[in-house]
C-alpha positions as CSV (number, residue, x, y, z in Angstrom):
1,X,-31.2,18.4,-3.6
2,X,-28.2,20.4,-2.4
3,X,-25.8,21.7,-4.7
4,X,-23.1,18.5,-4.4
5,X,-20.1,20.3,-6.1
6,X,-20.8,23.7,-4.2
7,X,-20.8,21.7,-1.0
8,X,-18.3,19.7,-1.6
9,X,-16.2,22.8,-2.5
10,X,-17.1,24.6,0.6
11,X,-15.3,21.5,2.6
12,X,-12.3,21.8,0.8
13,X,-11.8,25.1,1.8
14,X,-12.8,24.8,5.3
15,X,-10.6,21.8,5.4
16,X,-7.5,23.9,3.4
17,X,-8.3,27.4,4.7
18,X,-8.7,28.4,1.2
19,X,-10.1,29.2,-1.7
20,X,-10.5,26.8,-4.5
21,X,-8.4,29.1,-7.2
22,X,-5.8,29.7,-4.0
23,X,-5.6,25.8,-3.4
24,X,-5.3,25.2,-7.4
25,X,-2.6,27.5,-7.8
26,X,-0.8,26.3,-4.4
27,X,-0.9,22.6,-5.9
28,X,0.1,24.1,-9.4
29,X,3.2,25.4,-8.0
30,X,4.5,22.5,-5.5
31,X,2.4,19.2,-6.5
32,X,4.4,17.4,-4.2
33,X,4.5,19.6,-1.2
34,X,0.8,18.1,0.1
35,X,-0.1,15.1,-1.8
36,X,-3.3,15.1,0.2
37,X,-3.9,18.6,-1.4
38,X,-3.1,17.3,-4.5
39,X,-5.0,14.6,-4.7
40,X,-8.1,16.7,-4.0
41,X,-7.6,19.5,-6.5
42,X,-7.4,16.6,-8.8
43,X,-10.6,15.2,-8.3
44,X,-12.5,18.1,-7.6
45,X,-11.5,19.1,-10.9
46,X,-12.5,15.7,-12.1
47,X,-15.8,16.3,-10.2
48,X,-16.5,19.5,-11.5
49,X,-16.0,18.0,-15.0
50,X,-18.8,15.1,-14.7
51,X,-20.8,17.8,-13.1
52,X,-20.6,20.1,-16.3
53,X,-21.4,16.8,-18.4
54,X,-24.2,16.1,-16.3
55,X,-25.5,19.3,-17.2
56,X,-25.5,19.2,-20.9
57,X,-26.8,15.6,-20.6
58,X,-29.9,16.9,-18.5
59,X,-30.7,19.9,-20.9
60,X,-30.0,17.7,-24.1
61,X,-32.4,15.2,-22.9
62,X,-35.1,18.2,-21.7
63,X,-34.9,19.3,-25.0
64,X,-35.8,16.2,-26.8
65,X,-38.6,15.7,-24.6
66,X,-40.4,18.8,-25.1
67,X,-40.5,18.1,-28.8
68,X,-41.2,14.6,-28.4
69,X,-44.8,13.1,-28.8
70,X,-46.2,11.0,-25.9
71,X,-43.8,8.2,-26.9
72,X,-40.2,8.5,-26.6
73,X,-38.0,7.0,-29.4
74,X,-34.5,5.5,-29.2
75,X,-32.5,8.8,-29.5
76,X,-34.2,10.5,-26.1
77,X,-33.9,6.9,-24.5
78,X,-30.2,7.1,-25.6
79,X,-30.2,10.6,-24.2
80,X,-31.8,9.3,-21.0
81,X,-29.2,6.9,-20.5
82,X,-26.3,9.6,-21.0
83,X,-27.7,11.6,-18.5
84,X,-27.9,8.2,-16.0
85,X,-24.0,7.6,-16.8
86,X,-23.4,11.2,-15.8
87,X,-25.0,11.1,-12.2
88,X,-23.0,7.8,-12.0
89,X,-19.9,9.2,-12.7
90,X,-20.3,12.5,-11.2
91,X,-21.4,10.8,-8.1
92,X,-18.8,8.2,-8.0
93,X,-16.7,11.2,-8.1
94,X,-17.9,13.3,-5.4
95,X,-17.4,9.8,-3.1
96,X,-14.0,9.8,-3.7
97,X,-13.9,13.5,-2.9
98,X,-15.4,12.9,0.6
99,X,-13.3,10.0,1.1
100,X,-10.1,12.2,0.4
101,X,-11.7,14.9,2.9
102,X,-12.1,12.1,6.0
103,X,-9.5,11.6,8.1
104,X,-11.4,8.8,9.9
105,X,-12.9,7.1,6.5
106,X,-12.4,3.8,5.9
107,X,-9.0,2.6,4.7
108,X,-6.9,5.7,6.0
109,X,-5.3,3.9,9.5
110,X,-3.5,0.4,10.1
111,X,-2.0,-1.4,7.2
112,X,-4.2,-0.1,4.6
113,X,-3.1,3.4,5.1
114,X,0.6,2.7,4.9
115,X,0.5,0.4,1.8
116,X,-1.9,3.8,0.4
117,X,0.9,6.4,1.6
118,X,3.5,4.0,-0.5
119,X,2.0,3.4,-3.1
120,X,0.8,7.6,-3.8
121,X,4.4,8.5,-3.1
122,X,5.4,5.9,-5.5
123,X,8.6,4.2,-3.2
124,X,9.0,0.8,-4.1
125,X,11.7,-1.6,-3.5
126,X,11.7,-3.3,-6.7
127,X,9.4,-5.1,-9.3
128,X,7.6,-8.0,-7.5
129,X,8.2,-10.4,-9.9
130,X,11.0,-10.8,-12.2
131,X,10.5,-8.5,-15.4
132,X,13.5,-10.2,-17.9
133,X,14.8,-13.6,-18.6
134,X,17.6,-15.0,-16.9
135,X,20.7,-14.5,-18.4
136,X,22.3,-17.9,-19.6
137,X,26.1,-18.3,-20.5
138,X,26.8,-17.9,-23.8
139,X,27.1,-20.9,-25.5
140,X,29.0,-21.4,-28.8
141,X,27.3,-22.7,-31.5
142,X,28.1,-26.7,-32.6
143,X,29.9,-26.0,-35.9
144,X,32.5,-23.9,-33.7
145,X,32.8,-26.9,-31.2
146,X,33.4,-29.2,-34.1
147,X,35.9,-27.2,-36.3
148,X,39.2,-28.4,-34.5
149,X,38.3,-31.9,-35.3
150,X,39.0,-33.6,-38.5
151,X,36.6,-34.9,-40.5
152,X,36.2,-38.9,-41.4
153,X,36.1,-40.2,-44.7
């Protein structure tokens, strides 16, 4: 299995015509200046997070197999499980990596690529439904309405 993080970071900087510490600095500097840049260096970095968990996961769970006998107990299942939730997130990571990286993918043209541009640059034109009660005129309270009156005995 190819290295997914190194060739997902080769991509980027094809794509960016530069290094990965160049890009990260760029971003650093001006996050708003390419929000597709942006968005990339942020998951890469997200990428190359689940890909440093993964690794611990696997060499945690190699470890408790070497010293287990020919049964495995709950601990090295549990360990087993962690290192399944890592190649889901790491994966689930590198998607949204390639996704960022296609210009053609699914979701970047029409209607679904301006509502995406909008919401990323955060514009909006209000709250789309009302966030606060209606204000009501003040009304006085009855013993004021009552105090001019006399009272009957």
């Amino acid at each position: 299995m190819e290295d997914v993080v190194g060739v997902l970071t080769e991509q980027i900087e094809a794509r960016f015509a530069m290094s990965m510490a160049e890009l990260k600095a760029a971003v650093a500097v001006a996050p708003g200046a390419n929000p597709e840049a942006t968005g990339v260096v942020k998951w890469h970095g997200l990428l190359v997070a689940s890909q440093a968990a993964l690794e611990r996961a696997e060499d945690d769970l190699l470890t408790a197999l070497q010293t287990q006998p020919s049964e495995v107990d709950d601990p090295t299942m549990d360990l087993a499980h962690r290192v399944n939730a890592a190649v889901s997130a790491r994966d689930g990571r590198a998607m949204v990596v390639r996704w960022l990286l296609d210009p053609a993918a699914p979701g970047k043209q029409g209607l679904a690529a301006e509502r995406l541009a909008r919401f990323s640059r955060g514009a909006r034109t209000g709250p789309a439904v009302q966030t606060s009660a209606p204000v009501r005129p003040a009304t006085a309270p009855a013993q004021a309405a009552t105090a001019g009156r006399g009272v009957l005995r």
